[in-house]
Structures are given as C-alpha cells and as structure tokens.
N, C-alpha and C positions, 0 to 999 in steps of 0.2 A: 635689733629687730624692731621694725616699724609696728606699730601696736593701733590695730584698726578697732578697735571696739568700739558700737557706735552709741554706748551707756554714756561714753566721757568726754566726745563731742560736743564743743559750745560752738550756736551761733552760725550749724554749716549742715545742710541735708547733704550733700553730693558735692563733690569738684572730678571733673576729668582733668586735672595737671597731675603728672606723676609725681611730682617734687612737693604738692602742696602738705604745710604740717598743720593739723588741726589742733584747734585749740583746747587744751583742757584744763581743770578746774584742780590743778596741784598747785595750793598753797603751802610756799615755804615759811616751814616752821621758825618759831620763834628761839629763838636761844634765849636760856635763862639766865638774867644776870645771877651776880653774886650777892648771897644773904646781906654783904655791907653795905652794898649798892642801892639796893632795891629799897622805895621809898613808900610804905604805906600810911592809910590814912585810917583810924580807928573809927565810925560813927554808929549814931543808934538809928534806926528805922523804925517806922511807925504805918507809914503808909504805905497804903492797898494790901494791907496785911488783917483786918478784921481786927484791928487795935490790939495785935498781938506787936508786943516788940524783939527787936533782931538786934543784933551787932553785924556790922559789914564791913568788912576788911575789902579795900580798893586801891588799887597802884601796883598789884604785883605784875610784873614784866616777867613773862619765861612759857614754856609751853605747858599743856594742860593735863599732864604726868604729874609735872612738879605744882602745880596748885593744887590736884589733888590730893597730894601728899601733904602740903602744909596744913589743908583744911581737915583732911582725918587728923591732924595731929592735934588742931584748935580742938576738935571734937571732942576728942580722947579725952584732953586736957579738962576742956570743962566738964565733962560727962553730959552734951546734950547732944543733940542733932543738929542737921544742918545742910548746906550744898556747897561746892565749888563750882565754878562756871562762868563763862564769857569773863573772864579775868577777875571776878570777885567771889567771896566767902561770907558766904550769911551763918553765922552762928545764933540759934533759937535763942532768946533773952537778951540780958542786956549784963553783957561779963566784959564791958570795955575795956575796965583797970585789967584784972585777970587774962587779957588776951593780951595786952603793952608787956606786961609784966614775962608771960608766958616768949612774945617774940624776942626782948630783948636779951633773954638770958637764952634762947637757943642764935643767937648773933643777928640779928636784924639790929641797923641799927640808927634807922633813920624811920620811926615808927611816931607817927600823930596822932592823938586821942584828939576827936573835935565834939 
C-alpha cells in the first residue's frame, strides 16, 4: 500500500504523475558490530562543561538501543550519571582506568585510554 502522508514528504508540495515515489526521511539503521570489533577511544573532557570534568567513550559503531545499553551499564558500574547519544558516552568524572578495566572484562577488546 502506497503511503501518502504528507508529514514524511521531503523536498515535493504536489506531483500529478501517478507512478511518482516521494521521498522520505527512513534512515537505515546501523547494525552493530561485535563487542571484539568494536574499537573505542577512552578520553577526559573538560571543555564547555563549567570545569567540570567527564570521561567520553567514542568509536562505538551499532544502533542507539545498544549504546544505550552500554552506557547504563558504564553508569551502573561507576555509580554516577551520565548520557549516551550521537554514538558517544559521557560518564560525570574522570573514571578512565575504571571504564578500560570495566570494558575489557565484559569483552571489548580493542579499547584506548588517551
């Protein structure tokens, strides 16, 4: 069934062709590599943060189910706060070692402290 909703329409008010397909804004998901695969990068952050400092986990590759997941798990782990989002994990403080430590023994296994 041809799906006329004109919410999801990019780029087109009207066409009179019968055949014409409009374009819509379905991005295909990412698939997630595998925990051996997958190559992160450990650093600390400082800025535009009010000189509070963060840990940010960056590199992870896979859709945004499973980084949520790994970042409640960083969380857990440390016992602070934090976000996941646009493929990175800000964990509150500076738990670098603690975060290396925590990935490589749940199998990540190409993990970088910088």
């Amino acid at each position: 069934m041809k799906s006329n909703d004109w919410k999801e329409r990019i780029n087109i008010v009207y066409s009179t062709n019968s055949e014409f397909q409009y374009e819509t804004d379905n991005a295909a998901e990412v698939e997630t590599l595998p925990k051996e695969k997958q190559s992160l990068h450990i650093s600390l952050d400082k800025r535009n943060r009010g000189g509070k400092k963060v840990t940010l986990i960056t590199g992870f590759i896979g859709n945004d189910e499973d980084l949520q997941n790994l970042g409640k798990l960083l969380k857990v782990k440390c016992g602070v706060g934090g976000s996941a989002k646009d493929g990175e994990i800000i964990i509150q403080g500076d738990f670098r070692n603690k975060i290396g430590e925590i990935l490589l023994k749940d199998g990540y296994r190409k993990v970088k402290i910088v």
